[in-house]
N, C-alpha and C positions, 0 to 999 in steps of 0.2 A: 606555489601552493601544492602540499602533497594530493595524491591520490584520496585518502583519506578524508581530509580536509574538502575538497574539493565534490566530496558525497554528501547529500544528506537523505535522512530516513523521513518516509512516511506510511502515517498507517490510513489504510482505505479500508473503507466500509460499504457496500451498496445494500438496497431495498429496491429489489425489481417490480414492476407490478405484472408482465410479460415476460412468458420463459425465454421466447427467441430473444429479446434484449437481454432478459440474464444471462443466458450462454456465452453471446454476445462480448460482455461487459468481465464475466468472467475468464475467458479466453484472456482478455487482454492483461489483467491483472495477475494471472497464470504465468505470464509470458514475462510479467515486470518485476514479479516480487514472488514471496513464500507465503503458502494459506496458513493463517494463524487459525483461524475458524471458517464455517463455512462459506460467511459472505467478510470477513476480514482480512486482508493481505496484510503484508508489512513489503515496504519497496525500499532500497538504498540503491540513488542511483544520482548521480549528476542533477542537478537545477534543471539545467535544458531541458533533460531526458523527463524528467519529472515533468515538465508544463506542456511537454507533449503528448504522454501519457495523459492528464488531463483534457488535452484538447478531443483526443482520441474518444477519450469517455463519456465525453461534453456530447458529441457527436453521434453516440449510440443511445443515451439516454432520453426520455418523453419530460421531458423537465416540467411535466404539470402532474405525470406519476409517478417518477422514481428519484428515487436520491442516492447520490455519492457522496460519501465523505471523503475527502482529501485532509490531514489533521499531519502535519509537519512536526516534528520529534527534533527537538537537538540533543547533542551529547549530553548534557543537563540531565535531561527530562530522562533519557533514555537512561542513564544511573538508578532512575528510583523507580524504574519501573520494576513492581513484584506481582509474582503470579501466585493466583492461588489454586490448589487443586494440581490435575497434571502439566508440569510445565511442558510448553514448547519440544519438536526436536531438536537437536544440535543443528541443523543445518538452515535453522530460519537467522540465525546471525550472520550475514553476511560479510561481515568484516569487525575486526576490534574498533573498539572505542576505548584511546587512551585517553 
């Protein structure tokens, strides 16, 4: 299995209700992916690395105030996706998608 192959994208969301958990939460998605928006990452990273990033977030989050979204992108999806208004930088894509 290539490198490539062996990646997949997701895009993360949160709604913090506490700033020390947002900091928090944000740090970690800082660290895994590129900010799309202010509380939006996009992450391309291995399976594994992905469901430990999860577990990580699972872990700083009040899961009766805040939410994460975790929302998994394949090559597919990731074709149609269009922006409207100013796009992205160049350096939020991570890797091609042939």
């Amino acid at each position: 299995m290539t490198l490539l192959r062996a990646r997949q994208m997701q895009l993360l969301a949160y709604d913090m209700a506490d700033p020390r958990r947002l900091r928090r939460v944000a740090q970690q998605m800082e660290q895994a992916g590129a900010r799309l928006q202010k509380s939006v990452f996009e992450v391309a990273d291995r399976r594994e690395r992905l469901a430990a990033l999860a577990t990580r977030l699972a872990g700083l989050i009040d899961p009766a105030s805040d939410q994460v979204l975790l929302h998994a992108c394949c090559a597919h999806c990731r074709r149609q996706t269009r922006w409207q208004g100013r796009p992205p930088s160049a350096d939020v894509e991570p890797f091609w998608i042939i």
